[in-house]
N, C-alpha and C positions, 0 to 999 in steps of 0.2 A: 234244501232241508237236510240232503246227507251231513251236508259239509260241517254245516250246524251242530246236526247231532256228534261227526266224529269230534268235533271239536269241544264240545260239553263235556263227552266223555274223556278224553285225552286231559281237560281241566280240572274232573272229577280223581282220575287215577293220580295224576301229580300232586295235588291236592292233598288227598288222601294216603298218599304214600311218605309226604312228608312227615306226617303224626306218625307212623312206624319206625321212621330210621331213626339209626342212634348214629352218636359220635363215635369217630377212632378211636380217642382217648377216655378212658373212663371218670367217671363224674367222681368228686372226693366221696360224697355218701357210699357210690359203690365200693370205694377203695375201703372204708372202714369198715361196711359190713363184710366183706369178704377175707379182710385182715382179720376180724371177730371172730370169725365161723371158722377160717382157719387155722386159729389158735386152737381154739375149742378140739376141731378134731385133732390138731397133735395132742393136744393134752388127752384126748380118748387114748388115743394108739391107735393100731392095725386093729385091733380087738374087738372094736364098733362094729357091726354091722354096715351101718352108715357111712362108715369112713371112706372118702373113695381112694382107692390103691396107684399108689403112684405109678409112672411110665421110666422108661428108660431118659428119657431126658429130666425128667423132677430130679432123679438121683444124679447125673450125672451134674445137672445144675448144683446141685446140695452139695454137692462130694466140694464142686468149684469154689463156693462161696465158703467152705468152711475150710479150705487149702487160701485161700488168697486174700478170704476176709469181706468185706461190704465191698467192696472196690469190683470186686468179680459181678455183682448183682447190681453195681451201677453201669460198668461198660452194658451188659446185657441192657439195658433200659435203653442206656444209649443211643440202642442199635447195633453196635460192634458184635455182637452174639446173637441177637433176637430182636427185630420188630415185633413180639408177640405183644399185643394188647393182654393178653390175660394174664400179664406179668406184673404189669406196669403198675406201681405201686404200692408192692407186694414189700413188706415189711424185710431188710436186711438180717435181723434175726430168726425171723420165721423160715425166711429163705436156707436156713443150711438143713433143714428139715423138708428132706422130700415127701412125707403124708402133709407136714403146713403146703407144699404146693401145689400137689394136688389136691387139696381143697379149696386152693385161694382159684386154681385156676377154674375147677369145678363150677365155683359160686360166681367167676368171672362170666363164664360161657351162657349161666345159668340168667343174666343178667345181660346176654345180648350182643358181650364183645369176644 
């Protein structure tokens, strides 16, 4: 009867834990809305309340992509810079704007990756 039950429950957790995970890679919906939202906050500015404030890497990335161009924010996808998922499909223009990526990353995180 133990055996039974561990094994119901062990079927239960798997089960159930499958409906929580999400993928590596973000789904295109999430890439749009995130792309949306972090247009939106550049177009606020820093001035927003809401806006969340960049890190030392958003700028440093920013600084990259607007020295070397798209090509910079493709290597990083790539992997050559970052495996971060909460990058990944972050618009090459918005990328040279460190508040667009700390928002893009913000609404990534926000969404699970």
């Amino acid at each position: 009867m133990l055996r039974r039950s561990a094994s119901l429950i062990a079927a239960a957790f798997i089960l159930g834990v499958g409906g929580f995970a999400r993928a590596d890679v973000p789904q295109s919906e999430d890439i749009a809305t995130c792309n949306s939202e972090a247009k939106e906050a550049a177009r606020k500015g820093s001035a927003a309340p809401s806006t969340p404030s960049p890190n030392t890497t958003d700028e440093r990335r920013a600084a990259d992509v607007r020295r070397q161009g798209a090509s910079a924010m493709d290597r990083t996808r790539a992997g050559e810079g970052s495996s971060d998922p909460q990058i990944e499909g972050m618009d090459a223009q918005g990328a040279k704007n460190p508040i667009y990526q700390a928002a893009y990353r913000t609404c990534m995180r926000r969404n699970g990756y």
